[in-house]
Every structure is written in C-alpha cells, then in structure tokens.
matplotlib code that plots the C-alpha trace (Angstrom):
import matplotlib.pyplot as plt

x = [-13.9, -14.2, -17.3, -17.8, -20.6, -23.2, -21.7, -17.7, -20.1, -21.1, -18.1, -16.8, -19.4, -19.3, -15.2, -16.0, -18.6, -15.6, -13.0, -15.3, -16.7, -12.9, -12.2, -15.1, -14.2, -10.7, -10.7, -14.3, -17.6, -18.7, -20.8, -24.5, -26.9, -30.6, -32.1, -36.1, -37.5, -40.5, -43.2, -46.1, -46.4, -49.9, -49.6, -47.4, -50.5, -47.6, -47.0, -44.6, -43.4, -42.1, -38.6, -38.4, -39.2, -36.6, -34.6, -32.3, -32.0, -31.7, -34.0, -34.5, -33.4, -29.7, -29.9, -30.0, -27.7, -25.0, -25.4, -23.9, -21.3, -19.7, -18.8, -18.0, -17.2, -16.4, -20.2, -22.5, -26.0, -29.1, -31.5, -35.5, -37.6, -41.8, -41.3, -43.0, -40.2, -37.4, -36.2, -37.1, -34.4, -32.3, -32.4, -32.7, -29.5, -27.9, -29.3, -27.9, -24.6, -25.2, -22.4, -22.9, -23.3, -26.2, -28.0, -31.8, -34.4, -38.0, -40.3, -42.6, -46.5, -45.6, -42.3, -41.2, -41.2, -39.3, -36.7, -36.5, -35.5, -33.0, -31.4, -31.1, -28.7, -26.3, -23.7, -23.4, -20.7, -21.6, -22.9, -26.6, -28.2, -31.4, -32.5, -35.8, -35.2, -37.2, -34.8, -32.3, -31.9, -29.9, -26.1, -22.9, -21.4, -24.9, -23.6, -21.1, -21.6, -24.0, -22.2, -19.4, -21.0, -22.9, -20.0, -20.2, -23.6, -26.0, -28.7, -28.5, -31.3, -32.1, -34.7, -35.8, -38.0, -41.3, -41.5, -45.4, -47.9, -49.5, -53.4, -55.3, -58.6, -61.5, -62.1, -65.9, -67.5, -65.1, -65.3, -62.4, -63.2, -61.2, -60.2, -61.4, -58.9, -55.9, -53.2, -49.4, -46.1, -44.6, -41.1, -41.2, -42.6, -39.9, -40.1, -37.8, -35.4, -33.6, -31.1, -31.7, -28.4, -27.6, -25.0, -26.3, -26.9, -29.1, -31.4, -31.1, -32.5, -35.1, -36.6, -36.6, -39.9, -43.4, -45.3, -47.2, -49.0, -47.4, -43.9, -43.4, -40.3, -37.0, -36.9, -39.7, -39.0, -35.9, -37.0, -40.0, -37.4, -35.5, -32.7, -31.9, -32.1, -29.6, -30.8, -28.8, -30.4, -31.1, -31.7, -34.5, -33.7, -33.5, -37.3, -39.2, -40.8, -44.4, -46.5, -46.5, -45.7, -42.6, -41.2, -41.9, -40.2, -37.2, -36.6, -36.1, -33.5, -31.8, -31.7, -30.5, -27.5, -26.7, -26.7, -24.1, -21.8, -21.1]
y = [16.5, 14.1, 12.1, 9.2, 8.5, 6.0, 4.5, 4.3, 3.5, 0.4, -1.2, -0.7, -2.9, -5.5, -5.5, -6.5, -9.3, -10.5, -10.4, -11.7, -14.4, -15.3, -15.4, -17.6, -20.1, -20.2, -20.2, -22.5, -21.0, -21.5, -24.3, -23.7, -25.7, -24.8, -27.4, -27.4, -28.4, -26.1, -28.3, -29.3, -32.6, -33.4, -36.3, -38.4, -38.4, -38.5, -36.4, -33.9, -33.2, -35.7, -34.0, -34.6, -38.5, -40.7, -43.3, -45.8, -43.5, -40.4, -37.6, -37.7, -33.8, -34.8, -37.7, -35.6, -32.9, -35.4, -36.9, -33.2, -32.8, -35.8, -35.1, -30.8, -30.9, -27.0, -26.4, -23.9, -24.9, -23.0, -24.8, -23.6, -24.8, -24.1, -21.3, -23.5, -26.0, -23.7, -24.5, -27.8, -28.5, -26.5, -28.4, -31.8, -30.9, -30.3, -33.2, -35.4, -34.0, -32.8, -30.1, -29.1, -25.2, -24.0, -20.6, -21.5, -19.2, -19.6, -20.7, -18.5, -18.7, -21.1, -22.8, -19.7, -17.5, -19.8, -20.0, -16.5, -16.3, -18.4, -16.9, -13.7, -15.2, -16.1, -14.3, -13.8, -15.9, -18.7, -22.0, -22.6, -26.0, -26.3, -29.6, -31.3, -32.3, -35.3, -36.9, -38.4, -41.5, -39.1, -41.0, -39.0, -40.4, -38.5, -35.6, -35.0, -35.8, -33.2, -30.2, -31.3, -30.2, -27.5, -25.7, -25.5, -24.3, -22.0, -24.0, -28.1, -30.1, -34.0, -35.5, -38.8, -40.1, -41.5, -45.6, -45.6, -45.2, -42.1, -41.3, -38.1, -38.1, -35.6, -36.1, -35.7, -35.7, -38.4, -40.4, -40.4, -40.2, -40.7, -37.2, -38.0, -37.2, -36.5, -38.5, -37.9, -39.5, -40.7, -40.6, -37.3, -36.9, -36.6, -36.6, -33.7, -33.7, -32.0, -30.7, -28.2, -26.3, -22.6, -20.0, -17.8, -14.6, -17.0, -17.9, -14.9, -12.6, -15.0, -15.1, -11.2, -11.8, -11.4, -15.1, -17.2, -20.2, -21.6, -22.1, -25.3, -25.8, -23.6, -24.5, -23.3, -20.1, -19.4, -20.8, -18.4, -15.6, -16.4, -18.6, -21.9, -24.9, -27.8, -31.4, -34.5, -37.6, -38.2, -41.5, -43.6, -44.3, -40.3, -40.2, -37.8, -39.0, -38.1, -40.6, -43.7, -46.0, -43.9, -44.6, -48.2, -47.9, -46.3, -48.3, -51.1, -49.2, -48.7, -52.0, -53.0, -50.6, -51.9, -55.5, -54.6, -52.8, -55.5]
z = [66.4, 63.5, 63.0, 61.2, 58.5, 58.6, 55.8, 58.1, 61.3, 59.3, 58.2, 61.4, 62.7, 60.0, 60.5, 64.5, 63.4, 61.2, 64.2, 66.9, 64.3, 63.5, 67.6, 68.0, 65.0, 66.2, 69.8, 70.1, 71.9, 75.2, 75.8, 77.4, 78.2, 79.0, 80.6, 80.4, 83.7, 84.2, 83.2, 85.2, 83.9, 84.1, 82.0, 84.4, 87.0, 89.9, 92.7, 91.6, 88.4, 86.5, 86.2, 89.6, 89.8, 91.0, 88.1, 89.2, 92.5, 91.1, 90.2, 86.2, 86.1, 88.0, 85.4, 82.4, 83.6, 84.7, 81.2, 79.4, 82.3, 81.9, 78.1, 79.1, 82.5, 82.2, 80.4, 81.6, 82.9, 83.1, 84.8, 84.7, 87.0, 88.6, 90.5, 93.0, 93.2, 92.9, 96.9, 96.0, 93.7, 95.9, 98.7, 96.8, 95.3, 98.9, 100.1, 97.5, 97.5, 93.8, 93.4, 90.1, 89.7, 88.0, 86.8, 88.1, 86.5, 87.3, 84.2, 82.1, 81.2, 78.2, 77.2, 74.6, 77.7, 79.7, 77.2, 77.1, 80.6, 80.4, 77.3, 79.9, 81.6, 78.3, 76.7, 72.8, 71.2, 73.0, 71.5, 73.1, 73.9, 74.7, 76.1, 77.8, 81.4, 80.8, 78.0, 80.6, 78.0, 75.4, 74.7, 75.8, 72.3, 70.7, 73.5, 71.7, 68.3, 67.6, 70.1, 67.4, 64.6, 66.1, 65.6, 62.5, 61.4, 63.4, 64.2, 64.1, 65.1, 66.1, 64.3, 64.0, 60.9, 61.1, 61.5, 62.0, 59.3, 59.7, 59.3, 59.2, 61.3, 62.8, 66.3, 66.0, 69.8, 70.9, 68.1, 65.6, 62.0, 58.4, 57.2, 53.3, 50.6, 52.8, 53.1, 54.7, 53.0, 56.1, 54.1, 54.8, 58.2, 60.8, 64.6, 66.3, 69.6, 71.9, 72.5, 69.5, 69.6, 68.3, 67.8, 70.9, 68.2, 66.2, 68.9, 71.0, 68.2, 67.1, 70.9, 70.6, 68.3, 69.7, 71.1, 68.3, 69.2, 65.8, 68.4, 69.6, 69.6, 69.3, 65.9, 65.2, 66.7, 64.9, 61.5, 61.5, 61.8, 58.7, 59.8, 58.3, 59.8, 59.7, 61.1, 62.5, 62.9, 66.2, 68.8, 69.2, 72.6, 73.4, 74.5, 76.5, 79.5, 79.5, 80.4, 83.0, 80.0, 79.1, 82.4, 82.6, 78.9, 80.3, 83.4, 80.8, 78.8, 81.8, 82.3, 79.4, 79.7, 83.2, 81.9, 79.0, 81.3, 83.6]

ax = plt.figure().add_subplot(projection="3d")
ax.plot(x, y, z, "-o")
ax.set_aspect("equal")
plt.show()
C-alpha cells in the first residue's frame, strides 16, 4: 500500500482549506448568532435578570433576537441562558407564542466559558455573531451592514469613539484621587460592541486557549491568539442595558422610534 509523506499529507490539507475556503467565498457562510443572556445582572437591582425584563411588552431577550431574524430569517440562534432560568425562557417563549427555534446552552463560570459552550454547538465555515442579550436597541440597517462586511474579513468589530473627556484616578478608601502625570488622548480611546462577528475557524481556535482575566471581550480573546482585528464603527443608540438609568434611557428611544413611524 502506498503511503503518503508528511510533506504530500500537507498539501493535501492546504489544497482542502483552498476548496472549502473557495466554497465558502462563493456559496456565502452560515449565519449564527450567539446571543449572550447568561448574566445575573446585579446591577439592574430587579427581580430577575435584566435579559428577561419586559420592553414595550416584550422581554428584552425576544426583543434582541427578533431584531437579527428579521434581517436573516433562515439564521441560526444559540441562545445561553442561567441554568436557573433555562425552563424559564422555555416556557416564557411558549407562553408568548415565540416560535423561533433556538440551540439553548446553559452559561459558564464567567462569560469566556459561556462562549465556549455555545461555540460547541457551531459548525466550522460558518460566520459567527456574537451579541449581548441586553443590546435590543441595535438597527436592522446596522444588522446588516456589518454581517455584510463580515464576510469579508475574519473578525470585524463595532466600536464607537470616545465623546467624554477621560481622566485617570486612584480610588483611595472611597475617595477618588488625580492619577499624577498620566494622561489618556481620548482621540484614541474607543468604546467596543456587539455583535463582534467571526469566520467560525477564527473564533473557534482562539476559544481553544486557556482562561485569562485579561478577556473581556471576544476580541480580546482572539486578538491575544494572533488574529487581526478589523473594526466598523458602530451606533450610539446600540447600548447595553445595565443599570435602571439605561432602561429609563431606552424606553425613550423607543419612543422616539414609535413617534417617527407613525
């Protein structure tokens, strides 16, 4: 029987990456979206998460996830949730006559691990979004300006530059004092957003590296692994809701929306 050499074995496997790659290019990847809902949120001091507060009559979760579907009605959605409020969300979804099929995989001990369990259930070749439950204000024109040119590059992500003056300070028993002799340019400071989309090889193979405390975002993740990033500039309106104000802030939005549509 003839065996191959390491040397045949290997441009064998760089010919596939070419075909698949040229399938991909051609024929378009399939869409996914991981949709980050596993947070406690502490911060909101309500009842339940705050992924699972109501806006405008809906749950901000359905919110967001109706946002995506209604630009790629045929996209895939992985939705991670507490493990506490996995029948939750089941049932709310019954209840509500939300129909939309999802992947739900119970969260991890920080956010990297939840991602990883969500990135279980995706196949290579497809093109990966990753996107905060809690940013329901996101724009289906944004939608699908940025899955547009995802295609394109491996890794794009929304950022948003820096309007306030920034300051560097010591918190020093409760007390906040001036940092001497530094200063930040806030030309340079930008703010970043989800979704933070990926060629699924790119992210999948960065999330095969060991937990750093240095990750907190999938940006971060991938960039420490060697991969380049590409940015779009993002939307001021796409915020996260995090706090009471941020709700008050986005039941104003809404508002505003509803008042231009009629």
């Amino acid at each position: 029987m003839y065996k191959l050499s390491i040397n045949e074995i290997g441009r064998k496997i760089t010919k596939n990456k070419l075909i698949l790659q040229y399938i991909f290019d051609v024929m378009g990847r399939k869409k996914y979206l991981i949709v980050m809902a596993a947070g406690s949120g502490t911060r909101m001091g309500a009842e339940m998460p705050k992924q699972f507060i109501e806006l405008e009559g809906k749950a901000v979760l359905q919110m967001t996830i109706e946002k995506f579907l209604k630009v790629y009605p045929d996209m895939k959605i992985v939705t991670v949730l507490p493990e506490d409020y996995m029948e939750y969300w089941r049932n709310y979804c019954l209840e509500r006559n939300f129909g939309c099929p999802q992947i739900l995989v119970k969260g991890g001990i920080t956010r990297f691990h939840s991602v990883q369990n969500a990135l279980a259930k995706v196949p290579e070749g497809s093109l990966v979004a990753v996107h905060d439950a809690v940013r329901p204000l996101i724009s289906v024109n944004f939608i699908r300006e940025i899955f547009e040119k995802a295609e394109s590059v491996p890794a794009l992500i929304p950022v948003i530059p820096c309007v306030d003056t920034m300051k560097v300070l010591h918190d020093r028993g409760g007390q906040l004092m001036t940092a001497q002799g530094q200063s930040v340019d806030r030309s340079v400071l930008y703010g970043a957003q989800t979704p933070q989309i990926f060629h699924s090889e790119v992210i999948k193979d960065a999330y095969t590296q060991a937990y750093d405390t240095s990750f907190t975002d999938d940006a971060s993740v991938v960039l420490k692994n060697g991969k380049n990033l590409s940015y779009l500039i993002g939307e001021r309106f796409n915020i996260k809701l995090t706090t009471q104000d941020d709700l008050v802030l986005a039941k104003a939005i809404l508002s505003l929306y509803d008042a231009s549509s009629r």
